[in-house]
N, C-alpha and C positions, 0 to 999 in steps of 0.2 A: 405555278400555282402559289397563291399567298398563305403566308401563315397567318393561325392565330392571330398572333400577335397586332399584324400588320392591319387585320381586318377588324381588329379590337379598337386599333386607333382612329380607323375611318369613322367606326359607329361611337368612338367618342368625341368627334366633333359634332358627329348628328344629335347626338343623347344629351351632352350638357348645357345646351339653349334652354334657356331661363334655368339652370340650375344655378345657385353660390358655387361662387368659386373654392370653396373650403370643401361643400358637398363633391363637385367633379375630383378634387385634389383626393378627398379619401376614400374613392372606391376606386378610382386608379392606382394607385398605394397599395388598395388591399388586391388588386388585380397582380400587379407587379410581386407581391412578399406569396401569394398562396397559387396562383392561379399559373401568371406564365412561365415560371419556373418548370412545370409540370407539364404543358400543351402549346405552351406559346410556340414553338417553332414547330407544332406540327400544321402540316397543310391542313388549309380549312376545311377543305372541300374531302379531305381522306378521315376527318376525326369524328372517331364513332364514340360510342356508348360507354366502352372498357375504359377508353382511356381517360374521358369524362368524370366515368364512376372513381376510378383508381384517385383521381385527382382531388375530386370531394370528399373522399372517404379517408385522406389522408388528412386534410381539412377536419374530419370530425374526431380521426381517432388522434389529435392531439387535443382534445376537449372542449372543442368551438364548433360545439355542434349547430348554434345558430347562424355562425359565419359561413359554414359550412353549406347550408339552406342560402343563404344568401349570394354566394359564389355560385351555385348550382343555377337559382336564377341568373343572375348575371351572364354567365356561361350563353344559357338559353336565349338571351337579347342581343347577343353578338353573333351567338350562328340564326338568328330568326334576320338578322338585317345582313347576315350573307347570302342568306335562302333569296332575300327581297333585292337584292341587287348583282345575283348572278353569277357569285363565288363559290355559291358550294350550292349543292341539288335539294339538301334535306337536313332539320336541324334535329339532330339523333335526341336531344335535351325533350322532344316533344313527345318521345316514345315512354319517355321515365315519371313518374312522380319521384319527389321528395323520400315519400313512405317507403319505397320502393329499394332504396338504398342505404335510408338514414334512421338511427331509431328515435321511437316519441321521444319529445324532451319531457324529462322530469318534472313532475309538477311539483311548484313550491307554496309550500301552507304556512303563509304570513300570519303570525300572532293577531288578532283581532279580538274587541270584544264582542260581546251581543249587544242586538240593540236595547235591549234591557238599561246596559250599561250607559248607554249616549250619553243623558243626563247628569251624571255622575264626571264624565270625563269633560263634557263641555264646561261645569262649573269648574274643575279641577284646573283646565285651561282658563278659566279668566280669573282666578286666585293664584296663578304661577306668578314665582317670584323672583324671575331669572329673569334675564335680557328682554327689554320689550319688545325686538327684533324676534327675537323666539316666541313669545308668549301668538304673536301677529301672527308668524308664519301654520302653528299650529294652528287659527279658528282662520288664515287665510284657504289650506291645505283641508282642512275639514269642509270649506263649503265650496270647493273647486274641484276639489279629490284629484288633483292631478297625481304623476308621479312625482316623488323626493327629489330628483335630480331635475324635473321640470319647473321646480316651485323655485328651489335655492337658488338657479343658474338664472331667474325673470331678472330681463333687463326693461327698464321705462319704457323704453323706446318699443317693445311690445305692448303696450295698453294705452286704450282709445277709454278714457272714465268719463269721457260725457257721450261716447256710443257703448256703454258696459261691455265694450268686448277686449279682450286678450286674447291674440293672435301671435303663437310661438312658431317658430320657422323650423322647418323640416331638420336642419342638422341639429337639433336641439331636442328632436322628438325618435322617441325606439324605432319605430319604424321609416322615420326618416321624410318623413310628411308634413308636412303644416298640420296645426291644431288650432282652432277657438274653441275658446273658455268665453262661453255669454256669462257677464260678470252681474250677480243679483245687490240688489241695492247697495245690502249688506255688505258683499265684495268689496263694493264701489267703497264705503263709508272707512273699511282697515285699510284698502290702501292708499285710501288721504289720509291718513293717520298715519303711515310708514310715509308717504311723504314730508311730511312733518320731522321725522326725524331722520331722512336720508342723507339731508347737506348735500344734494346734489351729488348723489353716488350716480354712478353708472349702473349699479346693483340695487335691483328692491329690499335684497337682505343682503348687505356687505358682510365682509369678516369681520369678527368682533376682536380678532385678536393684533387687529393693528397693519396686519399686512395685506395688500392689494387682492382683490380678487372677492368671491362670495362665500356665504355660509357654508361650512363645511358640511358634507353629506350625514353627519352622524349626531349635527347637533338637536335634531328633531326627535330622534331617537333615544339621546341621551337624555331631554328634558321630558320626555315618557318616562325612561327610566326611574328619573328623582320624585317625578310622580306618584311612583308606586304602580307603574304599569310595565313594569319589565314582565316580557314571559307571556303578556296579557294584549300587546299592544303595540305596533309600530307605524312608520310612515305610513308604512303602503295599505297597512291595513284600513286606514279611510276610504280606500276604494271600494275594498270590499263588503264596508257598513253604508256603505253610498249604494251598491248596487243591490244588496238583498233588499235592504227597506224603501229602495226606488222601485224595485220587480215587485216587494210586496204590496203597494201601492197601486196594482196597476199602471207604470208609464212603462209605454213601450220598450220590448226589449232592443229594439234596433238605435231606437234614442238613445237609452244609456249605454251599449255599445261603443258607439260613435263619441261621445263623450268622456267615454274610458281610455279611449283609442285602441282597442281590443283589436282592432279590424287588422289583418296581415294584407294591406292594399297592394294591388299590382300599383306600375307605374303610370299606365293607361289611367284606371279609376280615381288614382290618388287626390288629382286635382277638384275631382269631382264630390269624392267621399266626404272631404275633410269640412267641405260647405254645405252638407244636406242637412235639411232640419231645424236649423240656425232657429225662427219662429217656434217649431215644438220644443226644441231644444232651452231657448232664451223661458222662457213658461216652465219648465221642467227645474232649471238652474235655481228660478227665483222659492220657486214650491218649495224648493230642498233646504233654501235658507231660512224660508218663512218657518219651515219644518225645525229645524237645529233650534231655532229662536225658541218655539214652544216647549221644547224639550229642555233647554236650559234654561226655561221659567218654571217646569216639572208642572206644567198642564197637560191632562190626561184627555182632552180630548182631542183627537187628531184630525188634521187639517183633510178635507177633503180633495180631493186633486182636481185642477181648474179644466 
């Protein structure tokens, strides 16, 4: 009978067709440091639930409770393509939820303002007197609402500016999926501006400090800070002023969803998810800009949704 292990490697020649080879290289990695240490030489066909759990749970009680969730799937994908090809009878991973073993993750409450505030922070953002690199990323970051580490890591070579779209690639994304960003005129107009000043970087926002590579993760943060928004304000909290005054609006919640990337996609849908809506979506993007613009001209009357 085969191990684990053995039947790990069969379904990762099936599984990483059309993946990056950086994507296949680091969930084998992470399979190899958490997973078959634990179960790899058990028979496939003999491994049940305990030793499963045992193995997850070791996973979560060193404090990677998300890695954890994600070994657990994984796990589940390699006994579901032993079940499909005759190595083992039943894939025990089908019996379990997540919930079932692992506890909720903590939720974390990013400093945000109200929308009250908008106005106030988008003019404070185009009177910043720091790096024009940072000044760009903060009103690029505000009308994309991606995450911190999605904005600082855009390479050119992701954005199509005469189809306004930004298309980031799955190793690059939380959940490990492709993303578009329907980029609204406005988008389009800062990052011909940071083209202007790129000198043909590799990076849409280089280091400023001389040495290779991109924006640091905390310079977003730190130029809130000099702001006078410490305590009040961070990266990520543009998402969150993106999603209440998008929901209060009326546009769909599954649109901005999907534009959050909120969605914890299987691998089946993923291909699917990441393209839906693109049309309501592009219409939603441009609103949200035209939206930012009236607000940092401190016009009180609010745009209606198209």
């Amino acid at each position: 009978m085969q191990t684990f292990r053995v039947v790990a490697e069969r379904w990762r020649e099936h599984w990483k067709v059309g993946k990056t080879e950086k994507h296949d290289r680091d969930v084998w990695r992470r399979l190899e440091i958490d997973v078959f240490p634990a179960i790899g030489d058990a028979p496939v066909g003999q491994l049940g639930v305990t030793a499963i759990r045992n193995c997850v749970k070791d996973i979560e009680q060193r404090g990677a409770l998300d890695m954890a969730r994600r070994q657990l799937q994984k796990i589940g994908q390699i006994m579901r393509y032993a079940v499909a090809h005759d190595l083992a009878e039943r894939n025990p991973v089908a019996d379990i939820q997540p919930s079932d073993i692992l506890p909720a993750r903590k939720k974390r409450n990013y400093a945000r303002i109200d929308a009250k505030d908008v106005p106030k922070l988008l003019q404070d953002i185009d009177g910043y007197v720091g790096g024009e690199h940072t000044r760009l990323a903060m009103r690029l970051m505000a009308m994309t609402f991606v995450r911190t580490t999605e904005l600082i890591a855009a390479r050119w070579a992701e954005f199509d500016l005469d189809a306004g779209r930004w298309d980031i690639p799955g190793e690059r994304m939380k959940m490990s999926t492709a993303h578009i960003v329907p980029l609204s005129r406005q988008a389009v107009e800062v990052l011909k501006q940071l083209q202007e000043i790129s000198f043909n970087n590799e990076y849409v926002f280089p280091a400023d400090t001389g040495r290779k590579g991109h924006m640091s993760n905390n310079t977003i943060l730190y130029a809130l800070y000099r702001m006078g928004y410490r305590g009040r304000m961070t990266g990520h909290g543009f998402r969150g002023v993106a999603s209440t005054i998008l929901h209060e609006h009326g546009w769909p919640h599954e649109h901005i969803e999907l534009q959050l990337a909120h969605q914890e996609r299987d691998e089946v849908s993923a291909s699917y998810n990441h393209a839906r809506y693109i049309p309501q979506r592009s219409k939603m993007m441009q609103w949200w800009s035209d939206y930012l613009d009236a607000q940092r001209a401190g016009k009180l009357v609010e745009l209606r949704r198209a």
